[in-house]
C-alpha positions as a printed NumPy array, in Angstrom:
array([[ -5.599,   1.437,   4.17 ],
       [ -6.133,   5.016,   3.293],
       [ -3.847,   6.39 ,   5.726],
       [ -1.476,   3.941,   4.164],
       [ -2.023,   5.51 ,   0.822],
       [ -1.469,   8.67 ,   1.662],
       [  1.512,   8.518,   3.779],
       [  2.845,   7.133,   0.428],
       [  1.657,   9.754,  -1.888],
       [  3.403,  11.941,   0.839],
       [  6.668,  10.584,   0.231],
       [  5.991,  10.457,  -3.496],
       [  5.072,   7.891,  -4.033],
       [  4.095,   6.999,  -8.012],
       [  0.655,   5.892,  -9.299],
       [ -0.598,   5.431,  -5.902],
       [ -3.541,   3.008,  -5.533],
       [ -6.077,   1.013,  -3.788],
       [ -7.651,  -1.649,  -4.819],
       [-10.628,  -3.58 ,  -3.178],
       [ -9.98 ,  -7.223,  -3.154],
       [-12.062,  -8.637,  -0.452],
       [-14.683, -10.264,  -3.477],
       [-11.541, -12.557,  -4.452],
       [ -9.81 , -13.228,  -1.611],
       [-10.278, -14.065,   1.437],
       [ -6.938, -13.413,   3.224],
       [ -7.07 ,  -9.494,   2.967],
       [ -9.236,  -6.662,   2.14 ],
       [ -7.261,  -4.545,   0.095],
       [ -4.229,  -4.314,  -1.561],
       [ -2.384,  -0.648,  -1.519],
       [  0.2  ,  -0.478,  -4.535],
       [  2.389,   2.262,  -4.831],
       [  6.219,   2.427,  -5.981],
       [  9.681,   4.54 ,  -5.877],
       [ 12.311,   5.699,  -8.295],
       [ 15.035,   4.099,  -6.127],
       [ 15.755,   1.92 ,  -3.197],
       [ 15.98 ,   5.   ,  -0.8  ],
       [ 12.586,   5.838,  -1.661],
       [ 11.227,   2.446,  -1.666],
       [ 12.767,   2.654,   2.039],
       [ 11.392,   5.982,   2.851],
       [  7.947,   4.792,   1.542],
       [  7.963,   2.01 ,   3.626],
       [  8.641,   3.275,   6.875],
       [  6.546,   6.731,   6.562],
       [  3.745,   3.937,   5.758],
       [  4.491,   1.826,   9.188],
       [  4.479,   5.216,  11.3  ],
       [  1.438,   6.892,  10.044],
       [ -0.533,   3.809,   9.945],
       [  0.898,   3.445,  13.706],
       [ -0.096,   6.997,  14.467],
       [ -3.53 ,   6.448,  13.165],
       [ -4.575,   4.227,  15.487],
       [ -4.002,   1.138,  12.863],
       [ -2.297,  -2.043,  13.913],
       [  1.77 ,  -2.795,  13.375],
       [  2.294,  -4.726,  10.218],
       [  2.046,  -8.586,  10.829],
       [  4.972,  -8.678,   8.682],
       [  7.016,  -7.07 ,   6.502],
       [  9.128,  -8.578,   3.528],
       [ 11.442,  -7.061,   1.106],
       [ 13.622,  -5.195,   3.368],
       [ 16.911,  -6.457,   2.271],
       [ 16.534,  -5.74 ,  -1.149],
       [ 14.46 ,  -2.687,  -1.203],
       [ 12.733,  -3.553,  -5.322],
       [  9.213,  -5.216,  -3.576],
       [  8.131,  -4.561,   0.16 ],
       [  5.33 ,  -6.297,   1.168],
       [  3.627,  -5.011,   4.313],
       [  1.303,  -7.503,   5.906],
       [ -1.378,  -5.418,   8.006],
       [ -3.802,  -8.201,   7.858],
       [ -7.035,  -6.608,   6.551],
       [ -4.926,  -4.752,   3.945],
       [ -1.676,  -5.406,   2.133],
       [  0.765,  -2.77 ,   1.397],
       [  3.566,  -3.158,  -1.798],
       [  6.13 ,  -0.725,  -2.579],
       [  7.921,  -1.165,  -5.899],
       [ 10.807,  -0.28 ,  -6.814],
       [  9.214,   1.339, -10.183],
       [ 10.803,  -1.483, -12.522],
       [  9.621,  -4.29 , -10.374],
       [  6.31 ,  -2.545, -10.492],
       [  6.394,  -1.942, -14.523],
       [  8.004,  -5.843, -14.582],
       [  5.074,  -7.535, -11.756],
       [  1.786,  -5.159, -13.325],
       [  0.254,  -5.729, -10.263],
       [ -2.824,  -3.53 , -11.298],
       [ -3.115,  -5.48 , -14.95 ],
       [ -3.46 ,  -9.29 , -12.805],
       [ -6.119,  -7.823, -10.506],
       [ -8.049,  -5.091, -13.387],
       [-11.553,  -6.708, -12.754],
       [-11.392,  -5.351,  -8.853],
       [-12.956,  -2.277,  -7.781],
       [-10.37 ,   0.637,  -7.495],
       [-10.819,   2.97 ,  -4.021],
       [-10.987,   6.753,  -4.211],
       [ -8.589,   6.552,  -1.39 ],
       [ -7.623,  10.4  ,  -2.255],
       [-11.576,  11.264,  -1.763],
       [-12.09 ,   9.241,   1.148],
       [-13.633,  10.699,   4.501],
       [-11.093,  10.866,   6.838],
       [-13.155,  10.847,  10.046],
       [-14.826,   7.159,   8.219],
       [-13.908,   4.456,   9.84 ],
       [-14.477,   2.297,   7.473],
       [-12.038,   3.681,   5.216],
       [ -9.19 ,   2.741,   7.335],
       [ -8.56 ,   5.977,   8.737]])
């Protein structure tokens, strides 16, 4: 999930973030929350995600929603979730408001050689 967040911030992505869900749920670790000014970005977000997760060593998404309409891509990777926003539907959805009592990860910080990062 780290290399996730950072192929986002690479592609500017805004207010980049991690947060550690695995207390609350038990479908997915993580959820990685990021967002564009516009659906080309959204796009470009998405995909630089799915190749350096791919070039990582990480699995392919399980699936991958939003495509078609480029304001919320969700990106199924099994132990982690990524969504791209279109920035409205991220100001509109306050993704990190619903889940504020979760532990946030220093994703920027993290170890790159640790495993358990996601690396």
């Amino acid at each position: 999930m780290v290399a996730a967040a950072r192929a986002a911030a690479a592609k500017s992505g805004a207010r980049t973030l991690v947060l550690d869900v695995s207390e609350v749920l038990s479908i997915t670790g993580w959820f990685v929350i990021t967002s564009g000014a516009n659906a080309r970005q959204v796009k470009t977000i998405a995909e630089e995600v799915e190749e350096r997760v791919a070039d990582g060593g990480g699995p392919r998404p399980r699936r991958i929603e939003g495509l078609d309409g480029l304001r919320w891509v969700l990106m199924d990777y099994g132990d982690f979730v990524v969504h791209v926003f279109l920035d409205e539907e991220r100001d509109y959805y306050e993704l990190e408001r619903l889940w504020s009592d979760v532990p946030r990860v220093d994703w920027a910080a993290a170890d790159r050689e640790d495993p358990a990062v996601g690396e």
